[in-house]
Each structure stands twice: as structure tokens, then as C-alpha cells.
MIDOSE-1310 file (N, C-alpha, C; in nm, 2 decimals, decimal comma, always signed):
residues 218
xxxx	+2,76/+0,13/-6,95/+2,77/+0,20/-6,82/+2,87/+0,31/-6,83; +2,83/+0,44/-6,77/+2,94/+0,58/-6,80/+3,00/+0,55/-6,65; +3,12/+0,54/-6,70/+3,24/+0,51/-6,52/+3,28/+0,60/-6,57; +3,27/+0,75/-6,58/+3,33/+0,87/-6,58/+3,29/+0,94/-6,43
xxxx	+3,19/+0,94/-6,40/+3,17/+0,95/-6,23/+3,25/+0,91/-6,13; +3,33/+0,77/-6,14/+3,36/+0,70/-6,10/+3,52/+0,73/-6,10; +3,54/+0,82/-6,18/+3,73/+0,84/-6,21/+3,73/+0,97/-6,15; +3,66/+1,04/-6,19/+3,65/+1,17/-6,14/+3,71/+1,19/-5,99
xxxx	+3,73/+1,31/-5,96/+3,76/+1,29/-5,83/+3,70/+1,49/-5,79; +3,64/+1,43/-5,67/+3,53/+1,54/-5,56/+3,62/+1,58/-5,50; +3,48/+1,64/-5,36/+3,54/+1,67/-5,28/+3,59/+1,58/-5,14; +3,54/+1,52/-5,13/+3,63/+1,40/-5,06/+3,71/+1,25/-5,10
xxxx	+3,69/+1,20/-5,24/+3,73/+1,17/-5,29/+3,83/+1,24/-5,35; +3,92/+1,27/-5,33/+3,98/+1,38/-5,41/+4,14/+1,33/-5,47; +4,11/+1,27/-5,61/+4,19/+1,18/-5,65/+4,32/+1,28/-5,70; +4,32/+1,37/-5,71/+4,40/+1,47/-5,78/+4,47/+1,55/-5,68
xxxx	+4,43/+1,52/-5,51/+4,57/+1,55/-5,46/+4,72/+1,47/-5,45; +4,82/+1,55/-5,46/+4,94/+1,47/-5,50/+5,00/+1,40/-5,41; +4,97/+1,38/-5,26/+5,02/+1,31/-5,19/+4,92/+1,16/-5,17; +4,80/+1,19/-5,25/+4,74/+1,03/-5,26/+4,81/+0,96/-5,40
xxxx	+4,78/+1,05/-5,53/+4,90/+1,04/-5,60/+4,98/+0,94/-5,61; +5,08/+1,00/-5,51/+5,23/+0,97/-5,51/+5,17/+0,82/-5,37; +5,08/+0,82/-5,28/+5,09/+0,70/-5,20/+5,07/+0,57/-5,32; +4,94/+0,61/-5,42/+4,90/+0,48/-5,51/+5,00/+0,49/-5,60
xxxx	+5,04/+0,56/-5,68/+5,16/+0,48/-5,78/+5,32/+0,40/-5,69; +5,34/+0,47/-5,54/+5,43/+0,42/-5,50/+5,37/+0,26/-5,45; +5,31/+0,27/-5,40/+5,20/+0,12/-5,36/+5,18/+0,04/-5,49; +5,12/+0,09/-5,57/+5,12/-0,03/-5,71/+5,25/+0,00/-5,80
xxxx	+5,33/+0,02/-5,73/+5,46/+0,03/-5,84/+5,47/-0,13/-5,87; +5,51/-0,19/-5,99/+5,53/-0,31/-6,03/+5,43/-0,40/-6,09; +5,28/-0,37/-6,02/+5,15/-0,43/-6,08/+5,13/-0,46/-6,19; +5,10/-0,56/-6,22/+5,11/-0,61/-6,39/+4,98/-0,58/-6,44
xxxx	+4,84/-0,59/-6,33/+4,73/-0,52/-6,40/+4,64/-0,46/-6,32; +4,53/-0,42/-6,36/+4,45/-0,34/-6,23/+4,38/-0,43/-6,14; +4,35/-0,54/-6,13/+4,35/-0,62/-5,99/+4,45/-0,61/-5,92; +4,54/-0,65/-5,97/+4,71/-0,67/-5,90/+4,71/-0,49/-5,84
xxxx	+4,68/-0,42/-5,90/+4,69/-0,24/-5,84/+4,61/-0,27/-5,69; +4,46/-0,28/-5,74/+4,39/-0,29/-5,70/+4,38/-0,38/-5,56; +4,46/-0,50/-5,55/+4,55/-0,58/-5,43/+4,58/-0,51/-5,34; +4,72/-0,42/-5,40/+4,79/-0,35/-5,31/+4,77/-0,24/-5,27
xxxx	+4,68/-0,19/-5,34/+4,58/-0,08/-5,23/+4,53/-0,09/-5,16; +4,48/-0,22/-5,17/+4,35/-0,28/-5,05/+4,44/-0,25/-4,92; +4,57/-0,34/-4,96/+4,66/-0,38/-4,79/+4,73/-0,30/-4,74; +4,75/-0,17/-4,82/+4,80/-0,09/-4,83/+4,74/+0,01/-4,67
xxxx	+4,57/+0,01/-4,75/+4,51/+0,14/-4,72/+4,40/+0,06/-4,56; +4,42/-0,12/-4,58/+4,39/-0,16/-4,44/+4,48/-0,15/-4,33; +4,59/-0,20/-4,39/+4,71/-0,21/-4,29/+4,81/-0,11/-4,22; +4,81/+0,01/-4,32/+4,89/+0,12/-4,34/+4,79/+0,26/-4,21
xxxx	+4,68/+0,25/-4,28/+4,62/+0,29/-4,21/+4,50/+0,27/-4,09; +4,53/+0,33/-3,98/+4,49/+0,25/-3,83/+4,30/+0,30/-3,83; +4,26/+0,17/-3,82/+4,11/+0,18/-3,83/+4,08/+0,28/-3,66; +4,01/+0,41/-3,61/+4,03/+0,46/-3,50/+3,89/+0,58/-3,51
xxxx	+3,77/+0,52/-3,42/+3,66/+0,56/-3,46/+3,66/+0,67/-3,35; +3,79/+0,75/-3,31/+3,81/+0,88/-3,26/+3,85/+1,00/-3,32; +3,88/+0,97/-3,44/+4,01/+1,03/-3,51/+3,85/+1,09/-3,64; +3,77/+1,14/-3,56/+3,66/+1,17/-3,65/+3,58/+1,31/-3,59
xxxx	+3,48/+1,33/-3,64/+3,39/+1,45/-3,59/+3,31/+1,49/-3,70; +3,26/+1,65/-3,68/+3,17/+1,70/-3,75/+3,25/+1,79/-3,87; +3,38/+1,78/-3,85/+3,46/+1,87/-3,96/+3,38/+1,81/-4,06; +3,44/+1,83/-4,22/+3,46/+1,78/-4,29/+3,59/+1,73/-4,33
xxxx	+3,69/+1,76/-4,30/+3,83/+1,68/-4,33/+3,81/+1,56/-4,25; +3,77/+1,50/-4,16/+3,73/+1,41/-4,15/+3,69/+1,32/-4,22; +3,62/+1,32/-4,32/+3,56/+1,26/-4,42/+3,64/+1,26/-4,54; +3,78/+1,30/-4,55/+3,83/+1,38/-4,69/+3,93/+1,22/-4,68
xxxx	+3,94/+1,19/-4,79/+4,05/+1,08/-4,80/+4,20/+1,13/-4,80; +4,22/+1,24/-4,86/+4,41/+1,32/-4,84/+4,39/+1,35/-4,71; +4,32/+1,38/-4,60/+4,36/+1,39/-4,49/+4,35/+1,24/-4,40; +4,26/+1,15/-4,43/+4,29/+1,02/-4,32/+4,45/+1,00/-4,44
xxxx	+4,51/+1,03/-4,51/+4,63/+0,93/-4,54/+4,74/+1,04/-4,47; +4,71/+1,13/-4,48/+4,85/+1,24/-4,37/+4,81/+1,18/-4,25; +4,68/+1,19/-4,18/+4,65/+1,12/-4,01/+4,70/+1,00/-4,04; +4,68/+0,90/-4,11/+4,78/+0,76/-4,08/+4,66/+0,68/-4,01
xxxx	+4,49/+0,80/-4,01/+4,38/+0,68/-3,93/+4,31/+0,72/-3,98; +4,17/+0,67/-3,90/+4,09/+0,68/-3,94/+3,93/+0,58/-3,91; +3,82/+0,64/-3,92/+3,68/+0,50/-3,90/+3,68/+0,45/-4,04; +3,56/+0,37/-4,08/+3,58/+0,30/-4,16/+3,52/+0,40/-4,29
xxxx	+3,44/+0,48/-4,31/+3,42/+0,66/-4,40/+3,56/+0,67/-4,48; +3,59/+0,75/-4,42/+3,73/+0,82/-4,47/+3,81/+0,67/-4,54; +3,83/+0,58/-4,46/+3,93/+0,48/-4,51/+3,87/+0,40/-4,67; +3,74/+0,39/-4,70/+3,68/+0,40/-4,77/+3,69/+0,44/-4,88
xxxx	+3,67/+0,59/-4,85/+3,73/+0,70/-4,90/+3,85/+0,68/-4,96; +3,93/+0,69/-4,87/+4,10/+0,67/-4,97/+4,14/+0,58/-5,05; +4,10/+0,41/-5,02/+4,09/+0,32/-5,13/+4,07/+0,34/-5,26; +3,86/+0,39/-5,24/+3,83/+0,47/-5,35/+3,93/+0,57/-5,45
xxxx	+3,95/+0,65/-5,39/+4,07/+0,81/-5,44/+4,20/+0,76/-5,44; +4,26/+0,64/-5,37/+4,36/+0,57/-5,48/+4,34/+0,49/-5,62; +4,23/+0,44/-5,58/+4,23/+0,38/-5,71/+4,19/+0,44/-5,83; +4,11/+0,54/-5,80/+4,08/+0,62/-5,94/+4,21/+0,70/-6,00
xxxx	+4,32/+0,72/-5,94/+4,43/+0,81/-5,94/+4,52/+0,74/-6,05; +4,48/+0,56/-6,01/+4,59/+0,46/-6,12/+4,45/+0,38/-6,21; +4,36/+0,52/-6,23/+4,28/+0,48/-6,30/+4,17/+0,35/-6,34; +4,15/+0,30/-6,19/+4,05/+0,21/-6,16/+3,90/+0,27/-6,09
xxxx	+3,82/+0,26/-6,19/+3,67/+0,33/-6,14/+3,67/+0,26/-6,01; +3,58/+0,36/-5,92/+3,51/+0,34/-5,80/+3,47/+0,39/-5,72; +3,37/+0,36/-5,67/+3,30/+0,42/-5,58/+3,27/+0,37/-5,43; +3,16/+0,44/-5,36/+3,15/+0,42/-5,23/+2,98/+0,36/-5,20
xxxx	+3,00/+0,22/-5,08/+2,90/+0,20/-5,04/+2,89/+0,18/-4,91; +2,78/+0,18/-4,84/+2,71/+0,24/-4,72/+2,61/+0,08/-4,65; +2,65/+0,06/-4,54/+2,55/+0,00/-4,49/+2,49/+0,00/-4,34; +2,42/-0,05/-4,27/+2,40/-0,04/-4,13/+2,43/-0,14/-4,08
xxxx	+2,53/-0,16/-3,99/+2,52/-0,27/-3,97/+2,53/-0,29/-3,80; +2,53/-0,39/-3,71/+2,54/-0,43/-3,59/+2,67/-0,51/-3,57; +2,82/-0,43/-3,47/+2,90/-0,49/-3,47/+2,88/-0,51/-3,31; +2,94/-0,68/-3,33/+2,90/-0,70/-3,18/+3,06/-0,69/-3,10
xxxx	+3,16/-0,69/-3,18/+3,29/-0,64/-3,11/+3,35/-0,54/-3,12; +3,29/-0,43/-3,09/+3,32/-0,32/-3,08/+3,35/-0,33/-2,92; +3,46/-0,18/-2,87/+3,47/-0,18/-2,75/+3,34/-0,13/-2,65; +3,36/-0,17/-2,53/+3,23/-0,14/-2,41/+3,22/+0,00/-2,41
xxxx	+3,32/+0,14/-2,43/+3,30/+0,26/-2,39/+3,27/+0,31/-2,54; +3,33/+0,22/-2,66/+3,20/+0,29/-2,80/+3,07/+0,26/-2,79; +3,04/+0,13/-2,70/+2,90/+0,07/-2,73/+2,81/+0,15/-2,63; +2,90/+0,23/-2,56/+2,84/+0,32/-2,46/+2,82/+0,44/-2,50
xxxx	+2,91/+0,50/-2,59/+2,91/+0,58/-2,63/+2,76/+0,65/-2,77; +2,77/+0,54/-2,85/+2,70/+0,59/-2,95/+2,58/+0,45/-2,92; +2,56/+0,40/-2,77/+2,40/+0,39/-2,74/+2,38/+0,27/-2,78; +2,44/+0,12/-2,85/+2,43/+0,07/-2,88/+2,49/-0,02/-2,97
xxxx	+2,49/-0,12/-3,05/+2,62/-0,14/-3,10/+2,56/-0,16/-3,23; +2,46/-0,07/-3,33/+2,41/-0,04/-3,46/+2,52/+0,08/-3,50; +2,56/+0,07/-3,59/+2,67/+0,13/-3,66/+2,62/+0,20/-3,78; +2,55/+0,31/-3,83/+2,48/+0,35/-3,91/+2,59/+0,41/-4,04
xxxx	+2,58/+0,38/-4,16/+2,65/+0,45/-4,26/+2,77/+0,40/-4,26; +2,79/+0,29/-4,22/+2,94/+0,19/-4,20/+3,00/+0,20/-4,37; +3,14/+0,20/-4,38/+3,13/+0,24/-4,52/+3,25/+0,13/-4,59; +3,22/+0,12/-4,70/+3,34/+0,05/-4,76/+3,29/+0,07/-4,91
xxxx	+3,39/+0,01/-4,99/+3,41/+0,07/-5,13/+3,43/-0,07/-5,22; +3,39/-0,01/-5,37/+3,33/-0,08/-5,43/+3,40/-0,06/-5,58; +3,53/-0,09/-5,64/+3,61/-0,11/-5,71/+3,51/-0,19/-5,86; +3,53/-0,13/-5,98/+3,50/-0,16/-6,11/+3,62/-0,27/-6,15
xxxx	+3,64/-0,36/-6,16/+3,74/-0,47/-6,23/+3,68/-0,57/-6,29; +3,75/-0,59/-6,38/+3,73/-0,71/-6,49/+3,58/-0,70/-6,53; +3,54/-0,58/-6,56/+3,40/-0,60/-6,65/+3,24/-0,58/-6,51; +3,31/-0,57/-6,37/+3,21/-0,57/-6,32/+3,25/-0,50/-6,14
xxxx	+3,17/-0,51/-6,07/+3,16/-0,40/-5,93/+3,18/-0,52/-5,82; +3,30/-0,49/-5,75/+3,40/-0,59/-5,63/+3,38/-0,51/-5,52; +3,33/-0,59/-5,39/+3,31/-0,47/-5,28/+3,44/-0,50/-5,19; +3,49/-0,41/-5,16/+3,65/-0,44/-5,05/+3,60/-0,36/-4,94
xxxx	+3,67/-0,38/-4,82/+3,61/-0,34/-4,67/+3,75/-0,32/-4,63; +3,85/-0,21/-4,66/+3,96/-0,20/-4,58/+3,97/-0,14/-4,42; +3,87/-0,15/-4,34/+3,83/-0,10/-4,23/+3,93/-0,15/-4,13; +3,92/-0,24/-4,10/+3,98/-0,29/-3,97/+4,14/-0,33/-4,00
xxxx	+4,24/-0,26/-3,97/+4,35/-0,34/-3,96/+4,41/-0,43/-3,90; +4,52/-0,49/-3,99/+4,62/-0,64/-3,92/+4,62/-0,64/-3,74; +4,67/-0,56/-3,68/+4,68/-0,55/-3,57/+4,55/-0,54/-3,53; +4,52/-0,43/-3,55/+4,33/-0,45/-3,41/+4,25/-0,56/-3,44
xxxx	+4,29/-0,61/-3,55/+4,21/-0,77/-3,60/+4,26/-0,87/-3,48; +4,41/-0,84/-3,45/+4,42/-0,97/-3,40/+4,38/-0,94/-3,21; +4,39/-0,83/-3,19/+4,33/-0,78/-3,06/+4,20/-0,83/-3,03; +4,13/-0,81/-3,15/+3,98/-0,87/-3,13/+3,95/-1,01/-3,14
xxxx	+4,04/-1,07/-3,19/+4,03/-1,21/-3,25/+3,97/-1,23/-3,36; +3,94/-1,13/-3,43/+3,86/-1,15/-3,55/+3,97/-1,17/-3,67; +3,96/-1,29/-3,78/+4,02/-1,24/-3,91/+4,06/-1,16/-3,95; +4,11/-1,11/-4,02/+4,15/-0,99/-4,10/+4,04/-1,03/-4,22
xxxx	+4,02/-0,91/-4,28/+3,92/-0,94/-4,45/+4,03/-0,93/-4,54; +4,05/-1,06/-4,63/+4,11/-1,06/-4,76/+4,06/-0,98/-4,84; +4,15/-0,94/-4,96/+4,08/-0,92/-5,06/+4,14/-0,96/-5,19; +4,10/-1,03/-5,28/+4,18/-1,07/-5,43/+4,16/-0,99/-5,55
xxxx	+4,07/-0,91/-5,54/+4,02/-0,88/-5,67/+3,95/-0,89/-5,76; +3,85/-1,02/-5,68/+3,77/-1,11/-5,77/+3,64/-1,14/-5,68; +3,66/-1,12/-5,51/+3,56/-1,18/-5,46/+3,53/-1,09/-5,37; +3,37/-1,02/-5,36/+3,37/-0,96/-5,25/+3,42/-0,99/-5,10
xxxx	+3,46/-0,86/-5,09/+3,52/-0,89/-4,93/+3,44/-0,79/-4,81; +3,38/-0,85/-4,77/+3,28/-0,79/-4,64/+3,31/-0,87/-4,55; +3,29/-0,80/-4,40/+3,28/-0,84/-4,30/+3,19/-0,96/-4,24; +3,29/-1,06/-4,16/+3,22/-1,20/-4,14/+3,13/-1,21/-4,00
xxxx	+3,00/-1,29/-4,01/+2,91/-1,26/-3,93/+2,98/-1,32/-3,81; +3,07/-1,44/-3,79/+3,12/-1,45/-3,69/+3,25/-1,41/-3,68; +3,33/-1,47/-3,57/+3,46/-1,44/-3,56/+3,51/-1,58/-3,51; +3,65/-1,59/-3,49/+3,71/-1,75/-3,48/+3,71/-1,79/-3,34
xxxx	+3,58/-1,75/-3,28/+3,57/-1,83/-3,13/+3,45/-1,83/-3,14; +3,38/-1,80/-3,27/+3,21/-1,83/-3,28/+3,12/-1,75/-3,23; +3,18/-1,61/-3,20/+3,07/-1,52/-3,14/+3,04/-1,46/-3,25; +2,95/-1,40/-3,23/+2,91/-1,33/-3,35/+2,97/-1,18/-3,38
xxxx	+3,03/-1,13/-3,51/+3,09/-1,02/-3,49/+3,02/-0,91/-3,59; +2,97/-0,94/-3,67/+2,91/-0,78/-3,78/+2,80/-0,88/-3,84; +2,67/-0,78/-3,85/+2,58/-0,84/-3,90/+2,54/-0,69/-4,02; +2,49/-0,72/-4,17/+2,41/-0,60/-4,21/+2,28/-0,62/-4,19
xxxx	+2,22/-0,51/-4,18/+2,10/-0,50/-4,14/+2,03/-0,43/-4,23; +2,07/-0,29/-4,31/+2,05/-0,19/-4,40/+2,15/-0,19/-4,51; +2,11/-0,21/-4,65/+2,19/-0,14/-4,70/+2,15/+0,01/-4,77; +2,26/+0,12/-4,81/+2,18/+0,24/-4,82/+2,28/+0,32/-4,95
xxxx	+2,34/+0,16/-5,01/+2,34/+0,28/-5,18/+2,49/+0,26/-5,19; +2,55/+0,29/-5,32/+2,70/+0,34/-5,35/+2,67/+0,46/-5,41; +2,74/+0,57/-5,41/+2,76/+0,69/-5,42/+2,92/+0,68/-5,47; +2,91/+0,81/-5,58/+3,04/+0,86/-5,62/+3,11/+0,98/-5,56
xxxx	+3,07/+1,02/-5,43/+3,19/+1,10/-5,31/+3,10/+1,04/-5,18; +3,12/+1,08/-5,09/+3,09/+1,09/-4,95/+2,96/+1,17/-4,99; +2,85/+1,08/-4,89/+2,73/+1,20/-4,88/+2,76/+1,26/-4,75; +2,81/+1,36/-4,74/+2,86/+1,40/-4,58/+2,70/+1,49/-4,50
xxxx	+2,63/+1,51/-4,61/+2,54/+1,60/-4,54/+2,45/+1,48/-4,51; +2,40/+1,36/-4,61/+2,32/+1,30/-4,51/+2,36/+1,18/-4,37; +2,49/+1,15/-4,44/+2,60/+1,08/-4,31/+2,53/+1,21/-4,15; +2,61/+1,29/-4,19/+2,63/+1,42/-4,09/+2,47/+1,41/-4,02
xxxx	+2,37/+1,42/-4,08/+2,21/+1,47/-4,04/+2,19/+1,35/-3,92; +2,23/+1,21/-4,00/+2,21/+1,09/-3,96/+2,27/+1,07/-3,81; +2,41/+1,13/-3,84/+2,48/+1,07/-3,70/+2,46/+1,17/-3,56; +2,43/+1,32/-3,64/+2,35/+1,40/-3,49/+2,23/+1,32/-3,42
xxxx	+2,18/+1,24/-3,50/+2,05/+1,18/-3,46/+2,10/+1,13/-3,34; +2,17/+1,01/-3,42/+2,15/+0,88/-3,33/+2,31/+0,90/-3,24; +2,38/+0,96/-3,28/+2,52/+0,98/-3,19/+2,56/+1,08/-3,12; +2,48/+1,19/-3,06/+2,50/+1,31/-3,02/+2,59/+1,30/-2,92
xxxx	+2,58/+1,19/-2,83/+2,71/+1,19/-2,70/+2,85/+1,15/-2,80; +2,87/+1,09/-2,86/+2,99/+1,06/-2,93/+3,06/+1,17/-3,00; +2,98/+1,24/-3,06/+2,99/+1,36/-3,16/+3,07/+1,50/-3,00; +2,98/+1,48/-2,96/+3,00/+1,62/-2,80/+3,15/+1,53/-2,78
xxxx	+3,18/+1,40/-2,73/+3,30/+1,34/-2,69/+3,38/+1,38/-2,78; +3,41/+1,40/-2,94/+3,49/+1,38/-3,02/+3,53/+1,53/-2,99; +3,40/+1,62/-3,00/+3,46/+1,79/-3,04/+3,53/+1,84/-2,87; +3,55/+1,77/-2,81/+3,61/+1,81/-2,66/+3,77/+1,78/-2,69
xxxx	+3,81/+1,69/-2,78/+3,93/+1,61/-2,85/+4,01/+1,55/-2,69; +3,90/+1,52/-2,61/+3,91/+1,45/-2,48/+3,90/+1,28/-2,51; +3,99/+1,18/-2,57/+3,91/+1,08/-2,61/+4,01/+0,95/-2,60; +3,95/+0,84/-2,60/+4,06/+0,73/-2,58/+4,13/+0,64/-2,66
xxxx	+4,21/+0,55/-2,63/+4,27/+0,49/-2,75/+4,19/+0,33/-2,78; +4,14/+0,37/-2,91/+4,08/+0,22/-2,96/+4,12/+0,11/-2,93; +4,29/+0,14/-2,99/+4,33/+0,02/-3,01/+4,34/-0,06/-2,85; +4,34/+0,01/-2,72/+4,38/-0,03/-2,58/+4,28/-0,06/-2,59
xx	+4,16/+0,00/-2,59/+4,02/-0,06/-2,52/+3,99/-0,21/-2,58; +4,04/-0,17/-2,69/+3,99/-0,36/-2,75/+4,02/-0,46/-2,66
């Protein structure tokens, strides 16, 4: 397998800016190997950075992983994104994967907002370790985990970590429906095509920068 795709760094992956850099070697300072790196970027890049599916639009820096780590947020794309572009930086391949999925705890004014509660191009990333492809989901952080009542997603380095169909009062909270590929940067032009489709009021809400706070509505 050529994992030279995979190290490389794009245009939104962009492993070779020096303030991602300087975030992953200060984060895996001490790591004895690249799971152990690989750990502390996970919790780093869930916890550190606030999951906030306002903190987005039709730019493209939106999408750019060196800019959700200066914002400090971010939807689940970009955060994806950064994991990825850390980890290639302390030289662990990786790339990005894509799915559709149905979250049923999302807030009442997103579920109003983008028409439904199908989440198209939901993203999370997909780390090369020990000989083989680990999927991590740094999306949701510590805090708005516990707002929703949902778990937080672990991650070890050994066992996929995706989002659980329930949540710890038995409702149902993320379902996949579609999966649509790993990719080595952001496909932003077919993300982009996709979400005018099906999101045009959310998109119009975002570019007004008239918008509200996630974490309250939870």
C-alpha cells in the first residue's frame, strides 16, 4: 500500500502549517509510540476543540484544519480535518472518511434549520496504525457530550471509534445510513455542491453571521 498520499499534506489538510505543527508535537510530547501520539491527538483535537455546527459556511477556511485549531471550533469536517493534519505532521498516515448519517440529538433550531435530522458528509478520520486503518470520530466534545447525555467516543488506537446508535437513556442518537468514501484532503467541491442542495436555509443563516450558540440550545 503507497501511504505517501496519506502524509502529504493539501490544501485543507495542511500538515506543514506551523501552528498545527507546534499543537501535535506539543500534544504528543512524551508518547512512547504512534498509537500513544495517536491517543493524544484524539483528546486533544475532541476536547480542545468545541464541536459548533455555526462556526462554518461556504468559505473555504472553513474546511481548512489550521484555521478550526486558531477558531478553537468547529462541525465535525474541519475537526476531522485537524486530527488528520496532526497526525501526519508526527508522521502517522491518514486520511478522511465521510458518511450520512441521521442524528436524532441534535438541537430543535438545527433540525429546523437544515430540514431534518440527516446529516449529509458527516466526517471523521481514519488513522493508519499497527499495520492497518482505525476510524476515530473526534466530533463531539467532553462538555456538549454531557449536555446531551450522550457518552463521549473513546478512542485507544486499536478499536474503531464511531458514534453509538443509542445514548445512556436509550434513545436513539446517530444512525449511518450512507457511507461515501475516505479521501486524502477534503472534497470541498463535492461536500459544497451537496450541502447547497439539501441545506440552503442554514447556509443563507450562516453567511448573515446572525447565529446561535450550540452549546445553549442543547
Amino acid at each position: 500500500m503507497n501511504l505517501e498520499p496519506y502524509l502529504a499534506a493539501g490544501e485543507f489538510i495542511d500538515s506543514s502549517d506551523p501552528e498545527v505543527r507546534a499543537f501535535a508535537q506539543k500534544t504528543t510530547a512524551g508518547a512512547a509510540d504512534a498509537v500513544s501520539r495517536a491517543v493524544k491527538l484524539y483528546y486533544a483535537v475532541r476536547d480542545d476543540i468545541h464541536y459548533d455546527p455555526y462556526c462554518a459556511g461556504e468559505d473555504r477556511s472553513y474546511f481548512r484544519a489550521s484555521d478550526c485549531l486558531r477558531a478553537k471550533r468547529g462541525f465535525c469536517i474541519p475537526k476531522a480535518a485537524l486530527l488528520a493534519t496532526a497526525a501526519r505532521s508526527v508522521d502517522i498516515p491518514a486520511r478522511l472518511g465521510y458518511a450520512d448519517v441521521r442524528n436524532h440529538l441534535s438541537t430543535k433550531k438545527l433540525i429546523e434549520l437544515i430540514g431534518g435530522d440527516l446529516f449529509i458528509w458527516h466526517g471523521y478520520t481514519e488513522l493508519y496504525l499497527e499495520g492497518r486503518w482505525v476510524k476515530a470520530t473526534p466530533a463531539f466534545n467532553l462538555s456538549l457530550c454531557k449536555r446531551f447525555g450522550v457518552r463521549p467516543l473513546e478512542f485507544d488506537g486499536r478499536n474503531d471509534s464511531l458514534f453509538h446508535e443509542y445514548d445512556q437513556g436509550g434513545r436513539r442518537h446517530m444512525e449511518y445510513v450512507r457511507q461515501r468514501g475516505h479521501y486524502p484532503d477534503v472534497p470541498y467541491d463535492m461536500i459544497m455542491a451537496d450541502f447547497k442542495k439539501m441545506y440552503p436555509r442554514w447556509l443563507a443563516l450562516l453567511a448573515t453571521g446572525e447565529h446561535g450558540d450550540f452549546a445553549r440550545e442543547a
